[in-house]
C-alpha positions in Angstrom: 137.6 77.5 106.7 139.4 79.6 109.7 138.4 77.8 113.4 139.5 79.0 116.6 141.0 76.7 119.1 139.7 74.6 121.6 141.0 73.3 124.5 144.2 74.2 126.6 147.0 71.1 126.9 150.5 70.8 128.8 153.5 70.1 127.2 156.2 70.8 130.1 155.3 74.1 131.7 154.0 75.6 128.5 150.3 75.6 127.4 149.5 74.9 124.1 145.5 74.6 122.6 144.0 71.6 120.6 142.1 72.3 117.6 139.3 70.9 116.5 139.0 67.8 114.8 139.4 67.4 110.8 137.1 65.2 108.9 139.7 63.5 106.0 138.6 61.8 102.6 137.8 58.1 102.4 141.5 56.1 101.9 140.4 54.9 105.8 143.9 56.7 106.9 143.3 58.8 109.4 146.2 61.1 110.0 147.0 62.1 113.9 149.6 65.5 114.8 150.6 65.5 117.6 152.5 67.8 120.4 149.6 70.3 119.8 147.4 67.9 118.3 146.3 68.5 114.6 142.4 68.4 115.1 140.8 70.6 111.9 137.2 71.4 111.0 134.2 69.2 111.6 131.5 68.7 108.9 128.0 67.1 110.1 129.1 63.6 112.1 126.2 62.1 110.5 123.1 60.8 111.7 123.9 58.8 115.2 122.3 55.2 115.2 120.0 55.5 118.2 120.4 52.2 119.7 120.8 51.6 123.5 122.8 47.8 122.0 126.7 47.1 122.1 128.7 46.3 119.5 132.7 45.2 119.3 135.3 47.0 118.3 139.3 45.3 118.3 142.4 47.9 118.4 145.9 46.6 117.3 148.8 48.7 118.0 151.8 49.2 115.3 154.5 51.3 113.8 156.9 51.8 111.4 160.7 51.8 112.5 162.8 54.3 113.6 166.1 54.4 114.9 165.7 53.4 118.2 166.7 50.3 120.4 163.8 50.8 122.9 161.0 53.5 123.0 158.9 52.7 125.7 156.6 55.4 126.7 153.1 55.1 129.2 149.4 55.3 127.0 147.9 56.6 129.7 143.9 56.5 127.6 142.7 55.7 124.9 138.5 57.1 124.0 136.3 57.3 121.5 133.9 59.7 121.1 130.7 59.2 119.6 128.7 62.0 117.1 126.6 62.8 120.0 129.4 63.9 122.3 129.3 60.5 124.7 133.0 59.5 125.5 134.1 55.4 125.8 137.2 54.3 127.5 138.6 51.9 125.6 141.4 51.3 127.7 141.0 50.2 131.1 144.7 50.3 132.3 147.5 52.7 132.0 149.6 50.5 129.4 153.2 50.5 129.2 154.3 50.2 125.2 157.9 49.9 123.6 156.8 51.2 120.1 160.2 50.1 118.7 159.1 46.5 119.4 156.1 46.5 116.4 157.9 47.1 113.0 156.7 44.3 111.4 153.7 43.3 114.0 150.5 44.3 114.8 149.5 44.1 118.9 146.0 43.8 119.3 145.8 45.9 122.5 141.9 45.7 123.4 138.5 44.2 122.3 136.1 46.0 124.2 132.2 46.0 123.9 130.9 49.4 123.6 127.6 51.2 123.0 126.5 51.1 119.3 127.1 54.7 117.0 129.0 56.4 114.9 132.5 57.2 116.4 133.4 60.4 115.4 136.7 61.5 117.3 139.7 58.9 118.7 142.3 60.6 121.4 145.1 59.0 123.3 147.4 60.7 125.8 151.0 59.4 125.9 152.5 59.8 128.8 156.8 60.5 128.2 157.8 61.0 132.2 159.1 57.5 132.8 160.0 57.1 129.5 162.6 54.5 128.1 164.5 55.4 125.1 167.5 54.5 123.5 169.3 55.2 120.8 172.6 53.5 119.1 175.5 56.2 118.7 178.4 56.1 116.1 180.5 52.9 118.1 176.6 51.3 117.6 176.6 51.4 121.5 173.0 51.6 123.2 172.7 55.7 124.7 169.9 56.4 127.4 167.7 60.0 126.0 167.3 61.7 128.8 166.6 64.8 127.4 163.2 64.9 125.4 161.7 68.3 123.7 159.1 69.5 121.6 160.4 71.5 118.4 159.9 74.8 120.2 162.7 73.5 122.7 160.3 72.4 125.8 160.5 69.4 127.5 157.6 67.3 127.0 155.5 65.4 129.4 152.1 64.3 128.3 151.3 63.9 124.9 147.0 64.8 123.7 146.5 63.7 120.1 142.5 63.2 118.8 141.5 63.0 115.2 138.1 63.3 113.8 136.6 60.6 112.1 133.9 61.7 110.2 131.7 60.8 107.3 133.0 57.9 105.1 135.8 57.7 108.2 133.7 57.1 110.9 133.6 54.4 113.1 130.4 52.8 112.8 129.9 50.6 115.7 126.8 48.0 115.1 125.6 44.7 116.6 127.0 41.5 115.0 129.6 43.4 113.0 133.0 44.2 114.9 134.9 46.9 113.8 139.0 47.3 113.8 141.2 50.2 114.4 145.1 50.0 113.9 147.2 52.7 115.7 150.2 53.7 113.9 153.3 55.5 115.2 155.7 56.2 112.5 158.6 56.9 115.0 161.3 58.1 112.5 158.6 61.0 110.8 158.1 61.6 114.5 161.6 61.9 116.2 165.4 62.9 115.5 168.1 62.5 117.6 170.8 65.0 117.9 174.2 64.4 120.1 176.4 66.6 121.4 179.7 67.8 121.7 179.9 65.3 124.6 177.9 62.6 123.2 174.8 63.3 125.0 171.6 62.7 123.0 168.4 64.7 122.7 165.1 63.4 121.5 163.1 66.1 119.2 159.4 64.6 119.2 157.3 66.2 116.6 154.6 63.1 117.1 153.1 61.6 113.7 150.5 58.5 114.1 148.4 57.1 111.8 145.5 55.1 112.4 143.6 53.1 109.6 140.5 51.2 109.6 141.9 48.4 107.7 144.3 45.4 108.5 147.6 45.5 107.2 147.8 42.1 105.2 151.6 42.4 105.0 152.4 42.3 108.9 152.3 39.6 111.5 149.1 39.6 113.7 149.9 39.0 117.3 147.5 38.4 120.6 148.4 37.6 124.1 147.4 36.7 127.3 145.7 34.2 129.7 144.1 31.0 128.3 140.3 31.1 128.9 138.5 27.8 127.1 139.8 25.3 124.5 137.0 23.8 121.9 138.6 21.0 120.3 135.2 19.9 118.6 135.1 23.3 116.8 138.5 23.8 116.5 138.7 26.6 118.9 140.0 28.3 122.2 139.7 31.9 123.8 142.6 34.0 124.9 142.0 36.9 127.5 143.8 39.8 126.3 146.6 41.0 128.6 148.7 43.3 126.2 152.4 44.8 125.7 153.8 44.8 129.4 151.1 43.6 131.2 151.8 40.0 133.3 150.3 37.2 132.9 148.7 36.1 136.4 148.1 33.2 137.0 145.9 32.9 140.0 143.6 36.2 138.3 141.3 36.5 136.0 141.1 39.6 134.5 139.1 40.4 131.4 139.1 44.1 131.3 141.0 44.0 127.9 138.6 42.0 126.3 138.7 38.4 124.9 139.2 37.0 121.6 138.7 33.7 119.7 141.2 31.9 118.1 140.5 29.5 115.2 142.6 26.8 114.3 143.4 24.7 111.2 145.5 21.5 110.0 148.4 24.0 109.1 148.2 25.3 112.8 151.6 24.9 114.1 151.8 24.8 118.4 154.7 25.0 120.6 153.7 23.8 124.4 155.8 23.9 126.7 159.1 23.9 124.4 157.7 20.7 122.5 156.5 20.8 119.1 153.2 19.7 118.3 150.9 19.7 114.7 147.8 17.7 114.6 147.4 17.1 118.1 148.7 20.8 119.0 144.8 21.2 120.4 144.2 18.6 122.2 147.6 19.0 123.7 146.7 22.8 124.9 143.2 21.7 126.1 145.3 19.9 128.9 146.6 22.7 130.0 145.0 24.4 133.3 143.0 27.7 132.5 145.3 31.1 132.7 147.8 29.5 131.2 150.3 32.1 129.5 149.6 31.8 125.5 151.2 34.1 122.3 149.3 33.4 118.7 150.5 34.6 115.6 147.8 34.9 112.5 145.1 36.7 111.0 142.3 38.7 112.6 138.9 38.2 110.4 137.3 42.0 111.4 133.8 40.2 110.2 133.7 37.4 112.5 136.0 38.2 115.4 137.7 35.5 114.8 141.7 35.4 114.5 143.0 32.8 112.9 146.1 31.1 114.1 149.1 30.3 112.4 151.6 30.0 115.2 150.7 29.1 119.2 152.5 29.0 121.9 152.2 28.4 125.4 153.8 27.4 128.4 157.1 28.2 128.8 157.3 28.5 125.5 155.8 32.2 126.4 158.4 34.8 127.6 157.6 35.7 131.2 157.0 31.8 131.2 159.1 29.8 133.8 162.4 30.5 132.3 164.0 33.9 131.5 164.0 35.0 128.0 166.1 36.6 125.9 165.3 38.5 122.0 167.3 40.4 119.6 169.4 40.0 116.5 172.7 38.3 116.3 175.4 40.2 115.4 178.8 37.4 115.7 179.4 34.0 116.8 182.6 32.5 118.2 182.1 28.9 118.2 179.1 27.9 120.5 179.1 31.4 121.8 176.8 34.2 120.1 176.4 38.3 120.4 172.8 39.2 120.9 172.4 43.0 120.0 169.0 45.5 120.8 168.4 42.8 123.7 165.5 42.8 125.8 165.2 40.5 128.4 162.0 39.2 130.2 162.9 37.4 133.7 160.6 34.6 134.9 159.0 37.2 137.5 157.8 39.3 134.5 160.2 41.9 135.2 162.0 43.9 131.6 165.4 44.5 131.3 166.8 46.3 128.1 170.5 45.6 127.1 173.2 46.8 124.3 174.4 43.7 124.2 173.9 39.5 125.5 176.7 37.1 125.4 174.5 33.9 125.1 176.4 30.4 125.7 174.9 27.6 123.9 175.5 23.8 123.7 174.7 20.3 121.8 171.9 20.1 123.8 170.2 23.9 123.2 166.9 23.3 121.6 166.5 24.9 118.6 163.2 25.5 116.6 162.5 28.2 113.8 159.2 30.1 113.0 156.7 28.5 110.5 158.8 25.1 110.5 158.5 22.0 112.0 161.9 20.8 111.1 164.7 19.9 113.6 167.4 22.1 113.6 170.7 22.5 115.9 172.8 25.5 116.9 174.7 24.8 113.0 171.5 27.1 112.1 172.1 30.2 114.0 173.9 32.8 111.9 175.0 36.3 112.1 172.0 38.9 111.3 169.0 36.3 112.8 166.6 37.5 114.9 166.1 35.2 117.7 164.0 34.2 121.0 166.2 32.5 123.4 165.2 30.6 126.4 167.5 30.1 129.1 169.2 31.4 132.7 170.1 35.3 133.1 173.8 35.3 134.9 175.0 38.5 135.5 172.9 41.0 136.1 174.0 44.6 134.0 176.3 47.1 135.9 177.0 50.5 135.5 180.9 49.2 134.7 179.6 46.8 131.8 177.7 46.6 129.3 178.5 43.1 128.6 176.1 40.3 130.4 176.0 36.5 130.2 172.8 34.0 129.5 173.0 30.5 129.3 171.3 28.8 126.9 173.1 25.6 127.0 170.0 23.9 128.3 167.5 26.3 126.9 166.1 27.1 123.6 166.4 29.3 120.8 163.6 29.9 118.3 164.5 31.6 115.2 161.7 34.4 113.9 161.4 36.4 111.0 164.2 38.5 110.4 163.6 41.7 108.8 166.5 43.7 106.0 166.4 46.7 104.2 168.5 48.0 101.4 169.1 49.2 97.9 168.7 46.3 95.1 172.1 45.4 93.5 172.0 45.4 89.7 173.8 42.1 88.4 174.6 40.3 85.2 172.9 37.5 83.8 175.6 34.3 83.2 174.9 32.0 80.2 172.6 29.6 81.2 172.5 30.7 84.9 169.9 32.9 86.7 171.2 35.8 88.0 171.1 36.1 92.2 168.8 38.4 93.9 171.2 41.0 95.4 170.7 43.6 97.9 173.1 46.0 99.1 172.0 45.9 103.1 171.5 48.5 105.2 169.9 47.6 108.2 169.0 44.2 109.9 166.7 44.5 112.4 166.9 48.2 112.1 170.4 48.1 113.1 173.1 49.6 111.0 174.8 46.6 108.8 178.2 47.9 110.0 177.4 46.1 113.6 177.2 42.9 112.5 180.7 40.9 111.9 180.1 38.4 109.1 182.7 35.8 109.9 182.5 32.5 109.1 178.9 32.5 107.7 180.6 31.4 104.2 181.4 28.2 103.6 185.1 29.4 103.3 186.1 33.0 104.0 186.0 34.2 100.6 182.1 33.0 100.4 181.5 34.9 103.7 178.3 37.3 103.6 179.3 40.2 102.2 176.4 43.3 103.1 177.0 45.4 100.1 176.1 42.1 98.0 174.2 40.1 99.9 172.7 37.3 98.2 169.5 36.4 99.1 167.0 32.8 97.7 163.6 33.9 96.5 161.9 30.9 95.6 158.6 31.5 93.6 158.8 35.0 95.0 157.9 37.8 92.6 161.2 40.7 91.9 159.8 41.6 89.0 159.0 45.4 89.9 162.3 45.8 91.8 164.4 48.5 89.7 168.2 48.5 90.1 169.5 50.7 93.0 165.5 50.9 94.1 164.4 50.5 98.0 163.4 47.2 99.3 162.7 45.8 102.5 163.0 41.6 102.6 161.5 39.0 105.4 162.6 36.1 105.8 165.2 34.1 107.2 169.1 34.2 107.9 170.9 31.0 105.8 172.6 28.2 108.2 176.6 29.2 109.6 179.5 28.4 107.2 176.3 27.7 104.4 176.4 31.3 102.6 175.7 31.6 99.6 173.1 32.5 99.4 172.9 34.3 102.6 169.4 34.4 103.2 166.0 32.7 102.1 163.1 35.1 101.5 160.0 34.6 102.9 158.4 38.0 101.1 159.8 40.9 99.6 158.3 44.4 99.5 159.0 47.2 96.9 159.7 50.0 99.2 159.5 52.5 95.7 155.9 51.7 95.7 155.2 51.7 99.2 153.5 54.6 101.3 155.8 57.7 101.9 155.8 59.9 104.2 157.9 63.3 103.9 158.5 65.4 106.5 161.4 68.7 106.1 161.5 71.7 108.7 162.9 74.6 108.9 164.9 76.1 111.7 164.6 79.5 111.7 161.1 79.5 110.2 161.5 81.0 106.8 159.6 82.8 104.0 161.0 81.0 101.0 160.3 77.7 101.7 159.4 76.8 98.2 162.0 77.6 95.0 158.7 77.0 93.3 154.8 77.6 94.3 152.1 77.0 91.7 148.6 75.0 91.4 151.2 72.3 89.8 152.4 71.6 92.6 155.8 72.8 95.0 159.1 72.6 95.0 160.9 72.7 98.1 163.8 74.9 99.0 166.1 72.6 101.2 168.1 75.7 102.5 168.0 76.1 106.0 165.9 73.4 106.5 166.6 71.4 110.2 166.5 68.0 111.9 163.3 66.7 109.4 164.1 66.4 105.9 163.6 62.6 105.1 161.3 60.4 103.3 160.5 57.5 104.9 158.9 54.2 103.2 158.4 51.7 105.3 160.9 52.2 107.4 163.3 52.8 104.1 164.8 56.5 104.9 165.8 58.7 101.7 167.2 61.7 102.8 166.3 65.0 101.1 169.9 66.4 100.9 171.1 63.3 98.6 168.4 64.0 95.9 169.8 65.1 92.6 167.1 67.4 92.1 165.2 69.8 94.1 162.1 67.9 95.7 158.7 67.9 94.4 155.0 67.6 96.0 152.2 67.3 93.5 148.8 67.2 93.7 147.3 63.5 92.7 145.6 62.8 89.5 142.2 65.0 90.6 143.8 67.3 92.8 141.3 66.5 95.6 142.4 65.6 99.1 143.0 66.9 102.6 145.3 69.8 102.7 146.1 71.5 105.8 147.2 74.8 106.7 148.1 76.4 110.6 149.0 79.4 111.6 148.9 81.5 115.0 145.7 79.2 116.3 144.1 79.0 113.1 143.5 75.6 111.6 142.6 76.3 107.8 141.7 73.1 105.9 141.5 72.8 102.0 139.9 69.6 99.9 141.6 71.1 96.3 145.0 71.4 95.9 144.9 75.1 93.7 142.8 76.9 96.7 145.6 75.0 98.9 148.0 76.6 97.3 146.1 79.9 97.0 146.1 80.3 100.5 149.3 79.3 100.9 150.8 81.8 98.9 148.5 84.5 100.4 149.9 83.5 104.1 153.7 83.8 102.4 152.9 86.8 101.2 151.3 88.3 104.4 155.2 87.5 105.4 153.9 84.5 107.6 157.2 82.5 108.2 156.5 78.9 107.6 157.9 76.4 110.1 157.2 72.3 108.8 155.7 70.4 106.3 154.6 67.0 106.0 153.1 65.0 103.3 152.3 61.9 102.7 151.5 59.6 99.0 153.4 58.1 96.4 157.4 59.0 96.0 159.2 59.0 93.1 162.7 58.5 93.0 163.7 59.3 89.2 161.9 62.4 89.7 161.9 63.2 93.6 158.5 63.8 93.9 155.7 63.0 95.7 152.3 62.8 94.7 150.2 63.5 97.9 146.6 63.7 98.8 147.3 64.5 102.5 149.8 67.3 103.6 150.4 69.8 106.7 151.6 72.7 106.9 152.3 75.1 110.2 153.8 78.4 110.0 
């Protein structure tokens, strides 16, 4: 069906027009386009539940990984809209978000009480004009973007991206029964980074978010803010939501993000004040004074609105606490000193500084304590590749001569978190009577390039140092059965001790990137028209020439790049061919739920000598064959 636009938005100096919203089919993945944000046809919203009652819904904030060190942009809103036109704020402060902070997390940003109905549309405008984003160049060295455009080469201010949310989509809103939204930005199908002859970078934005109406199950659940209550009898307290950047105030109470309750159990492990506590980890936080600064890790139950605690801390065990904080990965240790790299810093006036790099001094007498263990550990336990929280005294503030800063930590604490790896799976050979290791070629810890990270002395001689193109890794109970040699795979879990290697790293769970949700984004740059070798109700098959920055697929945060297929690559329609296919051209949004009328009018617009300009799919890549099978894809001439 051919719409016309609707309303005018400002990227830079240059007006663009939003479309109107697109109902998609019922996966619960609801796809948002931004820079002149995809909204496609609407279908009947539905009959509205008339109801002057309230009802809860909880937003979490995610993304998957790209590239970048920090990417801290402004969400300036954040509405729904219900089937009768009436528009919610859900968002009752500007919020300040670094998006690269969330790969393997979930934020919950807002629980907010708002009238009963079907929710039809979700916006959210993201402001870039104070952004903070940094990239690492070839030495690995952090790079400030200070240039930041849109694909047609304008610079980009605000950011206007809605998506309908109709039918089986929509977000029904209902006394009793809280709903959950997760927002998704997938920053490396969004943005590529190009440097210059001098080095300079610039940020191409070409804005992907998902959103989905489910939970992830495999990420970490995280709330923050202010303590309200503690209910020991019931095995309970109530945390007031201050989210992402927002302080923690002690003398003010402010609720305008919503509240949540947290459950606990006999596995509930706390951390108060930078003491350990299990059984008594309740009673200990009920004698804490109200407001006091609190981060849980668990599971949100949608049903109940209840989130269920694995992990609590509070205190000064909170960054922003009454010590200044420091969190990144290790990347080498001399001694009793360690390199913190992708550092961002929290002072103990709730003030954010971002760093390349953190010299951190510890001692015999640094505390250290690991995530989802009680055990005592020392500074023996902190290895190359760990992500870590470190507690401590900021020295030296950065200069504009150094990148280099000191934190000591010989008093403090570090806790050691999940660390997350991603790679190819190393084929090995069975010994007789041995198991063969779990291998994995690494590519990335912590989404930084392996080739930062200097592996001496984690062996327990040289020769048994960790090696990253066969990096050993203890599975336990853990299932590798599905993992083909040379496959994807993205591992979480934890770093081995220093000078213990091999193996070099226990797993905590391991995730089968060739299975995984891809997304495949290619462009072309000129536009062309012959962007398929191929074009039949089968399905297409792309013609990589001339194609620009976008030509990836990314799973998970695993990036295969078009150009080092064997073959050409592939979309196909799935098994029934149904799904939500999207064509847009000169202000016309045309949307298609087959894939042969799809491709119809696709061929009919190439034909017409329409020059097509992106495409982006999402579904099910396979490598053997390079191709995706998709239910969901965009194109834009």
């Amino acid at each position: 069906m051919n719409m016309p636009y609707g309303h005018h938005k400002k990227i830079g100096e240059k007006y663009f027009f939003s479309k109107k919203p697109f109902r998609l089919i019922p996966t619960l993945i609801i796809i948002f386009i931004a820079l002149i944000g995809l909204n496609a046809c609407q279908d009947g919203a539905g009959e509205e539940i008339a109801s002057t009652e309230s009802g809860d819904v909880i937003i979490g904030l995610t993304d998957a990984k790209g590239n970048f060190l920090s990417y801290t942009v402004d969400v300036l809103s954040l509405s729904l809209t219900k089937a009768n036109g009436t528009v919610i704020e859900t968002l009752p402060l500007s919020t300040r978000v670094d998006f690269s902070q969330y790969t393997d997390m979930t934020e919950f940003l807002t629980a907010a009480t708002i009238p009963s109905g079907n929710y039809t549309k979700a916006s959210m405008v993201l402001d870039y004009q104070n952004a903070d984003i940094q990239v690492e160049n070839e030495e690995g060295s952090a790079v400030q973007v200070e240039l930041i455009i849109d694909n047609e080469g304008e610079a980009i201010t605000n950011l206007d991206v809605s998506v309908r949310l109709d039918g089986i989509d929509a977000l029904v809103i209902a006394p009793g029964t809280p709903a959950h939204m997760t927002l998704d930005f997938d920053l490396q199908a969004s943005n590529k980074i190009a440097f210059d002859e001098t080095e300079l970078p610039t940020l191409t934005v070409d804005a992907f978010l998902l959103a989905d109406l489910k939970l992830d199950q495999e990420k970490q659940h995280r709330l923050r803010g202010p303590l309200k209550n503690v209910d020991v009898d019931n095995a309970q307290f109530e945390v007031i939501l201050r989210p992402f950047s927002h302080p923690v105030r002690r003398d003010h109470r402010d609720e305008r993000f919503g509240t949540l309750i947290v459950s606990t159990s006999e596995t509930t492990q706390f951390e108060i004040n930078g003491e350990n506590f299990y059984e008594t980890g309740l009673e200990e936080l009920a004698t804490l004074p109200s407001l006091t600064a609190i981060v849980v890790l668990g599971d949100l139950k949608t049903g109940t609105r209840i989130f269920e605690a694995t992990d609590v801390y509070a205190g000064s065990s909170v960054p922003g606490g009454d010590q200044d904080v420091v969190r990144g990965n290790v990347i080498k240790r001399n001694d009793e000193i360690i390199t913190v790299r992708g550092a961002t810093m929290v002072r103990d006036d709730g003030t954010i500084i971002f760093n390349n790099e953190v010299s951190v001094l510890l001692s015999s007498e640094t505390i250290v304590k690991k995530q989802l263990s009680m055990n005592e550990l020392s500074i023996d336990d902190i290895s190359i590749g760990q992500r870590v929280i470190i507690f401590g005294e900021l020295l030296d503030e950065p200069s504009n001569d150094s990148q280099a800063i000191a934190f000591d930590a010989s008093n403090g604490l570090v806790r050691l978190m999940l660390t997350r790896l991603s790679g190819t799976v190393v084929p090995t050979v069975s010994i007789p009577e041995q198991s063969p290791p779990f291998v994995v070629d690494v590519k990335a810890i912590g989404g930084h390039r392996v080739t930062q990270f200097d592996f001496s002395g984690t062996g327990i001689d040289p020769e048994n140092d960790s090696e990253p193109d066969f990096y050993e890794i203890k599975t336990a109970s853990l299932d590798t059965s599905s993992l083909t040699n040379n496959g994807p795979v993205k591992v979480r879990g934890f770093v081995a001790a220093y000078g213990q290697a091999p193996e070099d790293f226990s797993a905590q769970t391991i995730i089968d990137i060739a299975s995984a949700k891809a997304v495949l984004a290619t462009n072309w740059r000129p536009a062309t028209d012959s962007p398929f070798l191929n074009i039949d109700p089968s399905g297409l098959s792309l013609n990589m020439s001339g194609t620009g920055q976008f030509h990836h697929v990314n799973r998970s945060g695993v990036v295969t790049n078009l150009y080092d297929l064997t073959e050409a690559p592939q979309i196909i329609p799935h098994a029934n061919e149904e799904g939500v296919f999207v064509i847009r051209n000169n202000g016309i949004v045309n949307l298609h739920t087959r894939f042969s009328s799809f491709v119809d009018a696709l061929t009919s617009q190439l034909e017409s000598g329409a020059l097509l300009k992106s495409l982006r799919a999402s579904g099910n890549f396979d490598d053997s064959s390079s191709t995706l099978s998709t239910r969901r894809m965009l194109v834009r001439f």
